[in-house]
Rosetta silent file (secondary structure, phi, psi, omega in degrees, C-alpha in Angstrom):
SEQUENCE: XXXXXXXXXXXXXXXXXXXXXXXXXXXXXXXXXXXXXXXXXXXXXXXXXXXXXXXXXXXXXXXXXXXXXXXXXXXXXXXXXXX
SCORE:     score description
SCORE:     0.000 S_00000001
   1 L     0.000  114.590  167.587  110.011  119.259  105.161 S_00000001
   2 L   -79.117  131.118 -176.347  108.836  116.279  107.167 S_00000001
   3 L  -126.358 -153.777 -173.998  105.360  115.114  106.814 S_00000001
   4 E  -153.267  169.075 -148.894  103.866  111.946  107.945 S_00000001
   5 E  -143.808  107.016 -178.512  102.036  108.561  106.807 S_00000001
   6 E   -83.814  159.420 -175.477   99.392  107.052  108.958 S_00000001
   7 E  -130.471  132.132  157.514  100.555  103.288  109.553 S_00000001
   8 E   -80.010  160.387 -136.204   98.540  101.065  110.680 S_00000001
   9 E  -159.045   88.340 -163.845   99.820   98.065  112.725 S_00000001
  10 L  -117.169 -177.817  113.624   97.758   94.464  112.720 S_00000001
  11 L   103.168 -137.927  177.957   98.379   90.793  114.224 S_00000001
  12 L   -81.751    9.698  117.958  101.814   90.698  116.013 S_00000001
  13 H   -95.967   19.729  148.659  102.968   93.655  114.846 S_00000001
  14 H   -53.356  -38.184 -177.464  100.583   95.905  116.595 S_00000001
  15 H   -60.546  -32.955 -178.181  102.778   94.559  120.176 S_00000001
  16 H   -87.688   -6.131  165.522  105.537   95.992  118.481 S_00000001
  17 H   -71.056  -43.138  162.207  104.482   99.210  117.332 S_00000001
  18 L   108.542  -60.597 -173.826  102.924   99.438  120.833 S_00000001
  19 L  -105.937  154.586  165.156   99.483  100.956  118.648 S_00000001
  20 L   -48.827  -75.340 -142.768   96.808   99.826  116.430 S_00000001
  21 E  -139.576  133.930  168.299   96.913  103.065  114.353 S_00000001
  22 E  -142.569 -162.869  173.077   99.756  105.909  114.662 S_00000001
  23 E  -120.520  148.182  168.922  101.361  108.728  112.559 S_00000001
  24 E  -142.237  121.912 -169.839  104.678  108.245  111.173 S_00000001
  25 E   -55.712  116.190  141.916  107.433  110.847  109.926 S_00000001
  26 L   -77.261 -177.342  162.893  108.674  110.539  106.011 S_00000001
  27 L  -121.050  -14.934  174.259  110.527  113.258  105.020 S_00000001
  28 L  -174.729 -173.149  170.484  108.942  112.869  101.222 S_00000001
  29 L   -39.563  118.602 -164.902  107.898  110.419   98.678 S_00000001
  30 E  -146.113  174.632 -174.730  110.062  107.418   99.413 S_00000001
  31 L  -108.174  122.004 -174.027  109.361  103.932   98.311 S_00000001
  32 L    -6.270  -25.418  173.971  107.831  100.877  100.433 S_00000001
  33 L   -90.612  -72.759 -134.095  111.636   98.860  100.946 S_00000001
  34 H   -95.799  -16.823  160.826  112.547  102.160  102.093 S_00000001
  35 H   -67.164  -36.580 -169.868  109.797  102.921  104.204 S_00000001
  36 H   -73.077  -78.829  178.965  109.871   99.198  105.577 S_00000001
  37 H   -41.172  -37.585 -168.310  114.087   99.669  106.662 S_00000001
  38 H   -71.712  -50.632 -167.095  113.036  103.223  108.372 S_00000001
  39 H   -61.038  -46.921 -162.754  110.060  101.577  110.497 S_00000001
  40 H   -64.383  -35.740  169.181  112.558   98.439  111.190 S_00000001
  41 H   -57.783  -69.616 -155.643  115.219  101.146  112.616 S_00000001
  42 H   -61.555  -48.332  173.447  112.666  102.934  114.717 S_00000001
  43 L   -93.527   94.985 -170.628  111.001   99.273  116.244 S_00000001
  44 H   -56.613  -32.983 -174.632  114.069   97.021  115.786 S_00000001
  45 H   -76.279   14.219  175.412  111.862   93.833  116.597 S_00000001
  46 H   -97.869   -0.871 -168.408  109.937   94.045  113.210 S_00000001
  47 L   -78.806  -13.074 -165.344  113.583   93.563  111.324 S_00000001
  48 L   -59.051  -43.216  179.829  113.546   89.783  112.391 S_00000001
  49 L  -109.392   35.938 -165.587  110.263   89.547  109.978 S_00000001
  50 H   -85.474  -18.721  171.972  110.757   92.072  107.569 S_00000001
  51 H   -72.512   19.524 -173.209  111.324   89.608  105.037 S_00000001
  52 H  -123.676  -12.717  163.364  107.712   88.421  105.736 S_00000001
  53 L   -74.841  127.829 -177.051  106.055   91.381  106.164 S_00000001
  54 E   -86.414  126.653  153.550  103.402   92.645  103.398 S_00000001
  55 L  -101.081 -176.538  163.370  102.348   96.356  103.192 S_00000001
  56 E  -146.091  117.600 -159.056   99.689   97.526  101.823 S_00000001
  57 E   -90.770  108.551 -149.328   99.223  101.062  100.718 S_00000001
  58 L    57.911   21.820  165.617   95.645  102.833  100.723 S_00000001
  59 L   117.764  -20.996 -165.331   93.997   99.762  100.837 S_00000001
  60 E  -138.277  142.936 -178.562   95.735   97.574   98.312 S_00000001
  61 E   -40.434  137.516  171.928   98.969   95.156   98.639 S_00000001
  62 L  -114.899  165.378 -165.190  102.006   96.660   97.168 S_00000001
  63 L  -109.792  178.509 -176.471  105.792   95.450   95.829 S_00000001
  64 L   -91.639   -8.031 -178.403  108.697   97.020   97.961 S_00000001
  65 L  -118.067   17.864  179.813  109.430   99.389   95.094 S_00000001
  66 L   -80.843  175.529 -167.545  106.079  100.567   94.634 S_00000001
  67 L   -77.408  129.157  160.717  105.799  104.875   95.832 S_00000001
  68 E  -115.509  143.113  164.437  104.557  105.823   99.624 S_00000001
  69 L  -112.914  143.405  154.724  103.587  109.389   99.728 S_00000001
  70 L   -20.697  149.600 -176.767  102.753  111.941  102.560 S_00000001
  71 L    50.481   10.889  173.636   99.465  111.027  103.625 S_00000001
  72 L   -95.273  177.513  179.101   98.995  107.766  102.796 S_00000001
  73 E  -106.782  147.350 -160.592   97.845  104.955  104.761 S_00000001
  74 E  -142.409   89.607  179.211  100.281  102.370  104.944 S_00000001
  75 L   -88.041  105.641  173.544   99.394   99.042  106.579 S_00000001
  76 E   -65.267  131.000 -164.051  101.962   96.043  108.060 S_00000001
  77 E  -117.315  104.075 -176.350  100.310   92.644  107.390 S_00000001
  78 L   -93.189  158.842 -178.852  102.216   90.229  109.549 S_00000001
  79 L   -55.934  143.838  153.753  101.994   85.975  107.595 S_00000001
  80 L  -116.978  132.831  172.088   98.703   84.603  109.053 S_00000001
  81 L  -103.535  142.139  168.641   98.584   80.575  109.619 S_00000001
  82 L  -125.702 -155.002 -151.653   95.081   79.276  109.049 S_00000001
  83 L  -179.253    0.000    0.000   93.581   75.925  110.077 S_00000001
């Protein structure tokens, strides 16, 4: 049964997502590395930074082996340079 994960999209990868805010298919509980490699298939120009990308899941930063579930929110955090 496929459900979905809304993902959120900020900084430069919102161009590559195309949206701000979408839905995205899981097929179940799967874990953040594996969610991160799925997203990287469907927009191939995030794998160039995936080792630089952060999510963050519900609200708060996460490891690559932490859980994504149906229905969570799942946000890509591209590095920010400040100044």
């Amino acid at each position: 049964m496929t459900t979905t994960i809304q993902l959120l999209a900020f900084g430069g990868t919102k161009n590559i997502v195309g949206v701000s805010r979408s839905q995205f298919p899981i097929d179940a509980s799967c874990s953040a590395g594996e969610l991160l490699d799925a997203l990287c298939r469907r927009y191939p120009a995030l794998a160039p930074q995936r080792q630089v990308l952060r999510l963050a899941v519900n609200g708060a930063y996460v490891t690559l082996d932490a859980r994504v579930a149906p229905n969570d929110e799942v946000a890509l955090i591209p590095p920010v340079a400040g100044g």
